[in-house]
N, CA and C atoms as a LAMMPS dump frame, in Angstrom:
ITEM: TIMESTEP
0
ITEM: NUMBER OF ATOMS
555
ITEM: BOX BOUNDS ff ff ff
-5.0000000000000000e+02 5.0000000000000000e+02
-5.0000000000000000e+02 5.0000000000000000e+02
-5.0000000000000000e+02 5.0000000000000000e+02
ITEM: ATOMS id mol type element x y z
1 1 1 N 0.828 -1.197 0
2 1 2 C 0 0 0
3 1 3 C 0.868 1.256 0
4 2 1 N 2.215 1.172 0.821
5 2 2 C 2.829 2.796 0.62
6 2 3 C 3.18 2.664 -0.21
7 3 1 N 3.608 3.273 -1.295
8 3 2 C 4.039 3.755 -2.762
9 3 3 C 5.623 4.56 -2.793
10 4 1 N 6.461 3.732 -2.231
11 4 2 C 7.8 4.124 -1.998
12 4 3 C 7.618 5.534 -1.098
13 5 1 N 7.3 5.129 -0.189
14 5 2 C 7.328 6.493 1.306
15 5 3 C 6.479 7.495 1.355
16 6 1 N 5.659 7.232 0.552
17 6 2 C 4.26 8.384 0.144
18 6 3 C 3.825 8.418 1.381
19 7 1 N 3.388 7.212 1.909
20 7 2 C 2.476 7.245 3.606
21 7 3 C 3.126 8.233 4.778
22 8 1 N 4.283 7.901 4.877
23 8 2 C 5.184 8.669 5.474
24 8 3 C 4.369 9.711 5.98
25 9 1 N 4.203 10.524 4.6
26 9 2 C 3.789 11.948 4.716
27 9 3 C 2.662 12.016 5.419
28 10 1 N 2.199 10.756 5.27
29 10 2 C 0.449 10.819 6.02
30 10 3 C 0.056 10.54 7.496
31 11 1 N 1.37 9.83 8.336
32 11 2 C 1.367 9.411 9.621
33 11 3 C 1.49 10.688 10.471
34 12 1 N 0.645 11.098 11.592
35 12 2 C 0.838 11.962 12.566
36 12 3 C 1.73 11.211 13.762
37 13 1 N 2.642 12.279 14.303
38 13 2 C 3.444 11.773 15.288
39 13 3 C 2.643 12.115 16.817
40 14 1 N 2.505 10.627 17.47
41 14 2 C 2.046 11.05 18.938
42 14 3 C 2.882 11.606 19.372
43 15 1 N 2.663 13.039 20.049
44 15 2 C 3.432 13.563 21.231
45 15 3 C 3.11 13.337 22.326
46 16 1 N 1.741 13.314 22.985
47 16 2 C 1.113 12.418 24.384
48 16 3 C -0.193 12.114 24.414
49 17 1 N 0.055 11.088 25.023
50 17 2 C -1.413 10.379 25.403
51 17 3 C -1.817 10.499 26.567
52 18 1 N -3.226 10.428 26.963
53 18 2 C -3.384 9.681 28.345
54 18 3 C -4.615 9.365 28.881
55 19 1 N -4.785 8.738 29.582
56 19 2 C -6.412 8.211 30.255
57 19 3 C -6.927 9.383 30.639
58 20 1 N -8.223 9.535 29.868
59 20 2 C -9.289 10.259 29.765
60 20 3 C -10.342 10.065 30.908
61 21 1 N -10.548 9.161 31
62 21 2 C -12.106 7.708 31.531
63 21 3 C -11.731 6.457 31.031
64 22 1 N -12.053 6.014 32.043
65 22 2 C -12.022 4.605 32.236
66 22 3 C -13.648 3.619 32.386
67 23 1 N -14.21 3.097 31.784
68 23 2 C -15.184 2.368 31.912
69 23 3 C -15.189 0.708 31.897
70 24 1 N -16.438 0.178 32.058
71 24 2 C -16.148 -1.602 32.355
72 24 3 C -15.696 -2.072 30.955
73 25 1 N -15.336 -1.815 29.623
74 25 2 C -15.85 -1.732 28.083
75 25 3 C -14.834 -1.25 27.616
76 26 1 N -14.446 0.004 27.635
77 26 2 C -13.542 0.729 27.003
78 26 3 C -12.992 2.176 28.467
79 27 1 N -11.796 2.468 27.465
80 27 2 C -11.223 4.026 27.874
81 27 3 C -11.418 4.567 27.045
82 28 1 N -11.234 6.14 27.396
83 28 2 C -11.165 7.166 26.134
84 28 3 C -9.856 7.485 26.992
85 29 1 N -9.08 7.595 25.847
86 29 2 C -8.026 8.451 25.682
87 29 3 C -7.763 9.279 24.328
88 30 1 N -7.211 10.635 25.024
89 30 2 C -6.636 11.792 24.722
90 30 3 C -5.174 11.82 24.522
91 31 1 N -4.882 11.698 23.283
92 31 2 C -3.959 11.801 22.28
93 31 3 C -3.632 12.905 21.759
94 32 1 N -2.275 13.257 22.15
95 32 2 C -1.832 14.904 20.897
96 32 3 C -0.782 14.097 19.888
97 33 1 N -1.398 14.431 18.874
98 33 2 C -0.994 14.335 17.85
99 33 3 C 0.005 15.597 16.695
100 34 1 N 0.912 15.065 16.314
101 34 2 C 1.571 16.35 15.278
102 34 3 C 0.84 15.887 13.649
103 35 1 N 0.657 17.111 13.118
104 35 2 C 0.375 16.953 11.607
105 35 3 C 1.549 17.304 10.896
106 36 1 N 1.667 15.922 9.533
107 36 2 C 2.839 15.434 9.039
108 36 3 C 3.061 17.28 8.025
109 37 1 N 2.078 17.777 7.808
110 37 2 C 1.88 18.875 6.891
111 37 3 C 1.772 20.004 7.379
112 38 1 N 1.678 20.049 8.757
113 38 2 C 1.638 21.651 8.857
114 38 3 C 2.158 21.542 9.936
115 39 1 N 2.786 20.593 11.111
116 39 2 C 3.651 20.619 12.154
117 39 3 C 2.736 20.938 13.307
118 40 1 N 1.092 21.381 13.329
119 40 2 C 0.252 21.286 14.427
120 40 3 C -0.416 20.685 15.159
121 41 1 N 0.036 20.852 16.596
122 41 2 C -0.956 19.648 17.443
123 41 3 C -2.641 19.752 17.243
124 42 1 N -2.797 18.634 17.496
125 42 2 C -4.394 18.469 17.671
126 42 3 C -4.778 17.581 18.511
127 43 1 N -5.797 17.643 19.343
128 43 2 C -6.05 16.474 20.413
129 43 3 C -6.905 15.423 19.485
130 44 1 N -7.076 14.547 19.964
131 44 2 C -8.06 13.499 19.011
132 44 3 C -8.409 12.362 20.27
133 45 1 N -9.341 12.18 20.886
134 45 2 C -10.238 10.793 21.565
135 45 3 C -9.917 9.384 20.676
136 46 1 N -9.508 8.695 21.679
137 46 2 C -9.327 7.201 20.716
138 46 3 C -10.092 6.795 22.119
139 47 1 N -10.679 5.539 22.147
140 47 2 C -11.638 4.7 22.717
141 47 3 C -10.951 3.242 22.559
142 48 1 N -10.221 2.784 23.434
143 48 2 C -9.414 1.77 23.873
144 48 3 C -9.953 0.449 24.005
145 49 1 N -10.628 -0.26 23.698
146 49 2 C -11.199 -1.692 23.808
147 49 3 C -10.4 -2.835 23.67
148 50 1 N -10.727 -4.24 24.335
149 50 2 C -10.24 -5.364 24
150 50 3 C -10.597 -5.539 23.1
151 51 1 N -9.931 -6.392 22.055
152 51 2 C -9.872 -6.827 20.665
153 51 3 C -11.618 -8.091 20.084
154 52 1 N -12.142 -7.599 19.719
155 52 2 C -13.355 -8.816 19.299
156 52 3 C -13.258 -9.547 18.567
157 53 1 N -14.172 -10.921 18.769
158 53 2 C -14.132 -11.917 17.888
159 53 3 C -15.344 -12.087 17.698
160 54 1 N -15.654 -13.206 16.246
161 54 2 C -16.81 -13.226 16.005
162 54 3 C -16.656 -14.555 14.953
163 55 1 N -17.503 -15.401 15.521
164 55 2 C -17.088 -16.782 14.721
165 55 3 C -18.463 -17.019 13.975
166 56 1 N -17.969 -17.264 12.496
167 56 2 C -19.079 -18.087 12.11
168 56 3 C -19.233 -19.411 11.842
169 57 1 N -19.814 -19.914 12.483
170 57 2 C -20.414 -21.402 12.879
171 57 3 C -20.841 -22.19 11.931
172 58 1 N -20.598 -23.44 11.105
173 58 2 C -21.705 -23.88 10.106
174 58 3 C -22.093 -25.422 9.987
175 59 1 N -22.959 -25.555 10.47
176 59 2 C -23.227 -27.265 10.876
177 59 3 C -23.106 -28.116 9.575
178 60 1 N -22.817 -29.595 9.851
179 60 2 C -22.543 -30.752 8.634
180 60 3 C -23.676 -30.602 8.023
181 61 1 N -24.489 -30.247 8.23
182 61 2 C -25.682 -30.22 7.056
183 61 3 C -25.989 -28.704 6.644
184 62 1 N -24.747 -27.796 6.531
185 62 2 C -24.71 -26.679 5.684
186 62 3 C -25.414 -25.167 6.196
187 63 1 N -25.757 -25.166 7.764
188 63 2 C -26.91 -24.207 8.109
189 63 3 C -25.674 -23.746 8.922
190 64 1 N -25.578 -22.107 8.9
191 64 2 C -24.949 -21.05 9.628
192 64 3 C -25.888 -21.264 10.703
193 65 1 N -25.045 -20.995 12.514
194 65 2 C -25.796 -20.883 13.244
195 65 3 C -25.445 -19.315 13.822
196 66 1 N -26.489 -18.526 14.011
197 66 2 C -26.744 -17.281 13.946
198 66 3 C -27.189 -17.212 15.697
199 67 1 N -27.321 -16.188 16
200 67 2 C -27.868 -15.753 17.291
201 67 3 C -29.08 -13.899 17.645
202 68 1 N -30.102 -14.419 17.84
203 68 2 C -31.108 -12.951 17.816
204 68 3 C -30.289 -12.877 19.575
205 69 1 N -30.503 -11.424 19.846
206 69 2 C -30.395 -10.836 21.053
207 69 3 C -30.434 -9.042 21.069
208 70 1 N -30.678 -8.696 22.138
209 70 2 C -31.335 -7.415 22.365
210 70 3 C -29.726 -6.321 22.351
211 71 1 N -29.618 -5.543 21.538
212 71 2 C -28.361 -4.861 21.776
213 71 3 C -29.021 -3.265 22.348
214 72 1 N -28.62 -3.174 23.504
215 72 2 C -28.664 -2.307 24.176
216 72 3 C -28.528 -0.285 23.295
217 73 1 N -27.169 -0.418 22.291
218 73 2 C -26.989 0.759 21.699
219 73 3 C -28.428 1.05 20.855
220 74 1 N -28.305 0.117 20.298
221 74 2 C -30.046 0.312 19.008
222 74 3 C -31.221 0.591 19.585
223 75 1 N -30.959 -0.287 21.225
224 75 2 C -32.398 -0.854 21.215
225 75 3 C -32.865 -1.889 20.829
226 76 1 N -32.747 -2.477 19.922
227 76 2 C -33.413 -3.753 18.625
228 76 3 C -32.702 -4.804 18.893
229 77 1 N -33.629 -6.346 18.699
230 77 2 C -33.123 -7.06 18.143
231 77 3 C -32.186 -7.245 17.213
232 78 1 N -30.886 -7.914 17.317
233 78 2 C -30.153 -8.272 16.381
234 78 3 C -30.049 -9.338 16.208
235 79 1 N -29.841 -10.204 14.55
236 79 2 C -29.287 -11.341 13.854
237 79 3 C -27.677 -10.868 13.415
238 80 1 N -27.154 -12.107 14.552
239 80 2 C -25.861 -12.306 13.894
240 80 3 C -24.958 -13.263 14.523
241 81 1 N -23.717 -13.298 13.575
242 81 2 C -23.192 -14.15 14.209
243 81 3 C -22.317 -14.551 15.994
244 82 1 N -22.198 -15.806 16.533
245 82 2 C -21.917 -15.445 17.581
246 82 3 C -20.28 -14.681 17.891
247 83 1 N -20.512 -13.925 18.691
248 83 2 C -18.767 -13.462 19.191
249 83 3 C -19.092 -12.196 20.546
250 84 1 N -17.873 -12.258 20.992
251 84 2 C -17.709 -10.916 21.924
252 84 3 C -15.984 -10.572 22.035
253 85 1 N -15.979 -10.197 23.143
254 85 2 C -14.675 -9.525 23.327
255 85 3 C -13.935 -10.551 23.938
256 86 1 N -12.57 -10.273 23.104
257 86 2 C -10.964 -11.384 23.459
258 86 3 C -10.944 -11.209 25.28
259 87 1 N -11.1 -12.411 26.049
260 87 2 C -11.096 -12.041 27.293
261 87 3 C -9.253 -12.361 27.436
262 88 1 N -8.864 -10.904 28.553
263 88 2 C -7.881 -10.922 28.963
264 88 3 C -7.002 -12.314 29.098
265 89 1 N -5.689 -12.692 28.947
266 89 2 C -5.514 -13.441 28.508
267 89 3 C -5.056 -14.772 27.812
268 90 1 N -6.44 -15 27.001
269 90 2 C -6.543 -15.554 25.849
270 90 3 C -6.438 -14.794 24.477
271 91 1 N -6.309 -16.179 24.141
272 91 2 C -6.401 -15.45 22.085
273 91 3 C -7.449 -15.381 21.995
274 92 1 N -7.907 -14.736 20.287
275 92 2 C -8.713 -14.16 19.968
276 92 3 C -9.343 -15.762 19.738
277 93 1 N -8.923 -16.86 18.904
278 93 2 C -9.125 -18.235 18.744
279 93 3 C -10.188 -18.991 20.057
280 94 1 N -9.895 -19.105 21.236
281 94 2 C -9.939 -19.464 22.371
282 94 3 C -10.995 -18.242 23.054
283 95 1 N -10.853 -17.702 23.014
284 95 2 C -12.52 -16.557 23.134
285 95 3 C -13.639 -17.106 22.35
286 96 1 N -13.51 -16.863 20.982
287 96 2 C -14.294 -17.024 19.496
288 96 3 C -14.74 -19.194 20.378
289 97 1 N -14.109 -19.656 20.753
290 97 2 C -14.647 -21.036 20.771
291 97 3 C -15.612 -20.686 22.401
292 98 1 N -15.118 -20.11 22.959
293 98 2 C -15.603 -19.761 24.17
294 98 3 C -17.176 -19.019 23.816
295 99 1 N -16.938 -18.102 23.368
296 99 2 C -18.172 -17.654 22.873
297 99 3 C -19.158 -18.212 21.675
298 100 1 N -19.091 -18.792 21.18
299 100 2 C -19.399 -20.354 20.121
300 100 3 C -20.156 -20.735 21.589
301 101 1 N -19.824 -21.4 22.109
302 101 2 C -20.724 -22.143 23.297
303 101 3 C -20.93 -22.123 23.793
304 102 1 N -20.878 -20.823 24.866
305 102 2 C -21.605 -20.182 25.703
306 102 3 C -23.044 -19.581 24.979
307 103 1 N -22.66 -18.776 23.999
308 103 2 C -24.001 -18.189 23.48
309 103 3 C -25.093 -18.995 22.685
310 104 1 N -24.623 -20.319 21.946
311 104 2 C -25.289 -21.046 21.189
312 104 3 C -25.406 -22.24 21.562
313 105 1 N -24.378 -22.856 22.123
314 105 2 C -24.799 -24.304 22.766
315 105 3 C -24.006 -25.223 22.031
316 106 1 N -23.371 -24.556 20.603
317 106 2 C -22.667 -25.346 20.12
318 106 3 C -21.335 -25.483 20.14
319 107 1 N -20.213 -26.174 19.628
320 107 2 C -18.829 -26.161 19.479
321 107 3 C -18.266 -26.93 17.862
322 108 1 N -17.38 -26.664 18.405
323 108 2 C -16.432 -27.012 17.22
324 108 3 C -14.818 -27.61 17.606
325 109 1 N -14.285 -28.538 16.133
326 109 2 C -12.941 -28.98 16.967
327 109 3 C -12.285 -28.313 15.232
328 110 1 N -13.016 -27.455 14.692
329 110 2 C -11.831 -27.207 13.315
330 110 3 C -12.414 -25.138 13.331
331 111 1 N -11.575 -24.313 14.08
332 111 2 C -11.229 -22.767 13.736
333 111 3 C -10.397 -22.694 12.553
334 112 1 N -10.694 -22.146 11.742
335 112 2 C -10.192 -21.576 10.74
336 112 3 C -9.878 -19.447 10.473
337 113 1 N -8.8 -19.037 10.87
338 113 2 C -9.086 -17.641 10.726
339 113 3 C -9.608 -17.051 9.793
340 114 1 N -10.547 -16.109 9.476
341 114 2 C -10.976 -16.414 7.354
342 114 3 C -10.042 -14.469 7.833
343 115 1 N -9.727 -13.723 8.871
344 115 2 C -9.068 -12.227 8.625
345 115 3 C -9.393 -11.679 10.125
346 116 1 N -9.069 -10.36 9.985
347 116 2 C -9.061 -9.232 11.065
348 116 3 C -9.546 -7.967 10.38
349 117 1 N -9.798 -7.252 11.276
350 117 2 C -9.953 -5.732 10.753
351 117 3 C -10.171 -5.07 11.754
352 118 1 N -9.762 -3.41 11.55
353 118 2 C -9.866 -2.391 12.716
354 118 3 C -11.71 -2.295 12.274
355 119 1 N -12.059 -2.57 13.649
356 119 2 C -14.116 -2.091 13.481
357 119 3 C -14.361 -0.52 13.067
358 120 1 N -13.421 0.508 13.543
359 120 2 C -13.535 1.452 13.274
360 120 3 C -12.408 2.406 13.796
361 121 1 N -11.261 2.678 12.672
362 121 2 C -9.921 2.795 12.871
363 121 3 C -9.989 4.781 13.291
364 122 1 N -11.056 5.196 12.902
365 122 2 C -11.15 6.492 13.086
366 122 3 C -11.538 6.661 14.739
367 123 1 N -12.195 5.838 15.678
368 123 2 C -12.126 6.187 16.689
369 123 3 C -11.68 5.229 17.963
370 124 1 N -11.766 3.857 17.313
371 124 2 C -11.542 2.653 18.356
372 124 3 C -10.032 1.971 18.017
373 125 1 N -9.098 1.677 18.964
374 125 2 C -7.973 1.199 18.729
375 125 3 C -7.957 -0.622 18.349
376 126 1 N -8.662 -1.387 18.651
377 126 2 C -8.801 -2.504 18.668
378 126 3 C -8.682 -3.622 17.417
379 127 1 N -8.768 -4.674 17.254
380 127 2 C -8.995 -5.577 16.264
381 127 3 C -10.255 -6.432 16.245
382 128 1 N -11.013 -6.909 15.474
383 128 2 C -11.604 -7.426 15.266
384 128 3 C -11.411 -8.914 14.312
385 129 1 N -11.611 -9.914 15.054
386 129 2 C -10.976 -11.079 14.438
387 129 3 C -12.268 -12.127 14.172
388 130 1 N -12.411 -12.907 13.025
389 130 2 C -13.154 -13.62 12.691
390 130 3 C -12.42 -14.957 12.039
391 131 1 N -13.393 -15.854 12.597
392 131 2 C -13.393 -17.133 12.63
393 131 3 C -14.416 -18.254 11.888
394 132 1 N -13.604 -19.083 11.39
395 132 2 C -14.946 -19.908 10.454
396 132 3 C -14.494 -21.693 11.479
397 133 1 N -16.047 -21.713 11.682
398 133 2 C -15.941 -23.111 12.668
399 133 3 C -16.777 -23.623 11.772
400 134 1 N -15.891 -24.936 11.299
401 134 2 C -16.786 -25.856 10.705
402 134 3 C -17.466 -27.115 11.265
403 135 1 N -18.322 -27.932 10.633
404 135 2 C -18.71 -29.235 11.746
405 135 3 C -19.327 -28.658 12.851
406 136 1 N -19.796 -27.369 13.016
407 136 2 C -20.636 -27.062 14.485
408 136 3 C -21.753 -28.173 14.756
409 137 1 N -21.299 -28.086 16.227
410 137 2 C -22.292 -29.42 16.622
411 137 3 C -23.106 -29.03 18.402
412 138 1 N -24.362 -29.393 18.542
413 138 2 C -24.756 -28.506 19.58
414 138 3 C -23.894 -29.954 20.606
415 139 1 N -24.205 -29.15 22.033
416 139 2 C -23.466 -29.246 23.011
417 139 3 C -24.842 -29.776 24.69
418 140 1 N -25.406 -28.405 24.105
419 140 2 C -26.27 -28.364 25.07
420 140 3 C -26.04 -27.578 26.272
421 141 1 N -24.745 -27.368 26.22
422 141 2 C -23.717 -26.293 27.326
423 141 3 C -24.461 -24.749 27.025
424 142 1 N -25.016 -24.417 26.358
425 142 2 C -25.348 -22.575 25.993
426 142 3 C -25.039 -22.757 27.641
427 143 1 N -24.441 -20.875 27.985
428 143 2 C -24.687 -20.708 29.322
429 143 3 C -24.296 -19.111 28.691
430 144 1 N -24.95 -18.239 28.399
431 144 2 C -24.585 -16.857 28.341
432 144 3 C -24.51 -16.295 29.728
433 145 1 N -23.891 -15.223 29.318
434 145 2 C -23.34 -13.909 30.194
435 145 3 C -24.499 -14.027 31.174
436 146 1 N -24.367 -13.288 31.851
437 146 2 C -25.627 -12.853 33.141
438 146 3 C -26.062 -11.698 32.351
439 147 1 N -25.315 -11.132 31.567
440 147 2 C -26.528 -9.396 30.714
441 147 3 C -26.668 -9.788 29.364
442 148 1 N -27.011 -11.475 28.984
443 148 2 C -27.04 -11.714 27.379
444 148 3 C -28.722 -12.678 27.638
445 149 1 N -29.382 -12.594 27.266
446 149 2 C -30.508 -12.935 26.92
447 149 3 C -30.334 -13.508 24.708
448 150 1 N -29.88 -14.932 24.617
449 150 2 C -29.79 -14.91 23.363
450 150 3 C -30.395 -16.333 23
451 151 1 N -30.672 -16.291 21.451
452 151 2 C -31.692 -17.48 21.009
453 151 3 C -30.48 -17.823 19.751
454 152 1 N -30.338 -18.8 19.725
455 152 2 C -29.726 -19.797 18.515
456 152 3 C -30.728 -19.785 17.681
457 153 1 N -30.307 -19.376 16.273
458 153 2 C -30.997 -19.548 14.803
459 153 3 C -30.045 -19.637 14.129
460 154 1 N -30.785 -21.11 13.665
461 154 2 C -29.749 -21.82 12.148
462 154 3 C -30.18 -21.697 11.073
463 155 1 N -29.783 -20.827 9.984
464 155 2 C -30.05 -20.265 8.8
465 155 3 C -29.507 -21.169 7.549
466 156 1 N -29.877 -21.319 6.647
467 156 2 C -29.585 -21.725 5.467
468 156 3 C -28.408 -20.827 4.561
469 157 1 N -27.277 -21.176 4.212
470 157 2 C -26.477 -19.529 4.099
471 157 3 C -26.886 -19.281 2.759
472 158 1 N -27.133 -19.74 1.645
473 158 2 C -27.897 -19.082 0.785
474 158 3 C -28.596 -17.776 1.238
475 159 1 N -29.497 -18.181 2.169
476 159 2 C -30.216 -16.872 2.988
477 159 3 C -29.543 -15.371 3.523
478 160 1 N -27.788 -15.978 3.702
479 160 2 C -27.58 -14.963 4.3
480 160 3 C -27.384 -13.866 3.581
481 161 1 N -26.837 -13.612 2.515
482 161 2 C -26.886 -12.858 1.491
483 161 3 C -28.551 -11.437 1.564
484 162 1 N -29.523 -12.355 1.733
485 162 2 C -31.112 -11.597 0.878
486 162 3 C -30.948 -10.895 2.349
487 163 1 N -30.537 -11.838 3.63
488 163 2 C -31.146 -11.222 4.933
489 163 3 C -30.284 -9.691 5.197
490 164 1 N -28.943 -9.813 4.788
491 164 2 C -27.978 -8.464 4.444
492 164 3 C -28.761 -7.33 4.042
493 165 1 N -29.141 -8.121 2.484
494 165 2 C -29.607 -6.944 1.552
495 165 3 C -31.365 -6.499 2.549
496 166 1 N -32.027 -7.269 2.805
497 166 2 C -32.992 -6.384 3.348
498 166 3 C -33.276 -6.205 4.874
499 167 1 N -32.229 -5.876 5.382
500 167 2 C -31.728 -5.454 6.784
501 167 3 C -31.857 -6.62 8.104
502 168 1 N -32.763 -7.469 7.584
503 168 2 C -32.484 -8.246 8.781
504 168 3 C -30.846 -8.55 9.607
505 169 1 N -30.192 -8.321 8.661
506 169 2 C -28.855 -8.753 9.481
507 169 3 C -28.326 -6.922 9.718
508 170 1 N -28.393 -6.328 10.477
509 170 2 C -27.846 -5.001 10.304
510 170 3 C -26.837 -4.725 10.918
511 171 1 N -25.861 -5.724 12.091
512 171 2 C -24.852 -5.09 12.454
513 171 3 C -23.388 -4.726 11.486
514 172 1 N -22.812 -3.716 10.863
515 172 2 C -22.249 -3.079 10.141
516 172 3 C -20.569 -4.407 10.325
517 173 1 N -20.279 -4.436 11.677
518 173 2 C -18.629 -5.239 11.537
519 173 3 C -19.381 -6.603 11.319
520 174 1 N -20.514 -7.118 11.697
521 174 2 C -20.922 -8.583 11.803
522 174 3 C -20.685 -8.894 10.497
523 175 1 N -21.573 -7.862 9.429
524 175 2 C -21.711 -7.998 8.002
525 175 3 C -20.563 -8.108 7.521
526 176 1 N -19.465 -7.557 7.521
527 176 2 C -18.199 -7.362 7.208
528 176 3 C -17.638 -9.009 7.668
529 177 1 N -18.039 -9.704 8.981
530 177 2 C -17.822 -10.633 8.944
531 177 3 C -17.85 -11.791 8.042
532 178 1 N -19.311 -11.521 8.007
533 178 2 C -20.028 -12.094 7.164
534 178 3 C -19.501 -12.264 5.703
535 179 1 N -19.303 -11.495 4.951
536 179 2 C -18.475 -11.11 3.791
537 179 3 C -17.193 -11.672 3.833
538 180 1 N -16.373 -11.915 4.681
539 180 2 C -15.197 -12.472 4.355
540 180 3 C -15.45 -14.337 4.693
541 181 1 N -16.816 -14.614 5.086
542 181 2 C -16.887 -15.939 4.661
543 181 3 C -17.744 -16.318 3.581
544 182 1 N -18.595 -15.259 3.039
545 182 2 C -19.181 -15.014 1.856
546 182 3 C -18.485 -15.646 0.502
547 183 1 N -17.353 -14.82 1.007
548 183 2 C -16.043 -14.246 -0.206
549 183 3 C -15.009 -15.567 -0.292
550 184 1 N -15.578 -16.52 0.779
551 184 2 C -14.227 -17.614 0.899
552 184 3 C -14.871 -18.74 0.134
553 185 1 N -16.385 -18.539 0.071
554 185 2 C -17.454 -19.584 0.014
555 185 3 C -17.172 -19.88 -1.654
């Protein structure tokens, strides 16, 4: 992607950081930054999180297993796949199976990484890592969080595609998930 040192020009130099707030979720921190072009500070908020995972699940007889649950930011029901945050640690691998069977009931003995990505590089520092579990097989173990209220739905993945396009699936990084097993398929 840099073009023999072009980027260069584009990186701001931290001059200081520091804890802003602290919450159960994330920090905000306050960052001064130098601009590569005009040599001026600017403060900028970055929002500090553990790294997420998000596995998609797909049983021997070809059905993505999906999860509805109430997301607090929207309000709304959401369809998507299962995942949460890399617990302190563990890998992102070993979370993603952790959360596979806590939230759905099912497991898996084959992770496959299908990528990563920053969820949103303009304000959150973190990674986002996705996982393709094949052979999902229920367990019977579901035991969610004490603040997760969630239902297992096994979709046909043909489906997942139409459910994208007419919003049933609306979380923005899930979809993105989604897409890089789309794209592998």
């Amino acid at each position: 992607m840099d073009q023999g040192g072009k980027d260069k020009k584009l990186t701001w130099n931290l001059v200081d950081s520091r804890v802003d707030r602290r919450y159960n979720l994330f920090s905000v921190s306050i960052n001064k930054n130098q601009s590569p072009r005009t040599g001026n500070i600017h403060e900028f908020q970055v929002l500090n999180s553990p790294d997420w995972v998000a596995v998609i699940p797909i049983t021997p007889d070809g059905r993505m297993v999906m999860v509805k649950q109430y997301r607090h930011g929207s309000s709304e029901i959401s369809l998507e796949p299962p995942g949460g945050l890399v617990k302190d640690g563990s890998s992102p691998e070993q979370s993603g199976l952790e959360e596979l069977e806590e939230e759905t009931g099912y497991k898996t003995h084959s992770m496959e990484l299908l990528g990563w990505m920053y969820p949103m590089p303009a304000l959150f520092s973190n990674k986002f890592w996705v996982y393709l579990a094949r052979d999902a097989v229920p367990t019977g173990n579901k035991n969610p969080d004490e603040t997760e209220e969630v239902q297992t739905v096994l979709m046909p993945i043909p489906e997942i595609r139409e459910s994208i396009r007419t919003g049933n699936i609306n979380c923005a990084v899930m979809i993105a998930a989604l897409h890089l097993f789309l794209d592998k398929e």
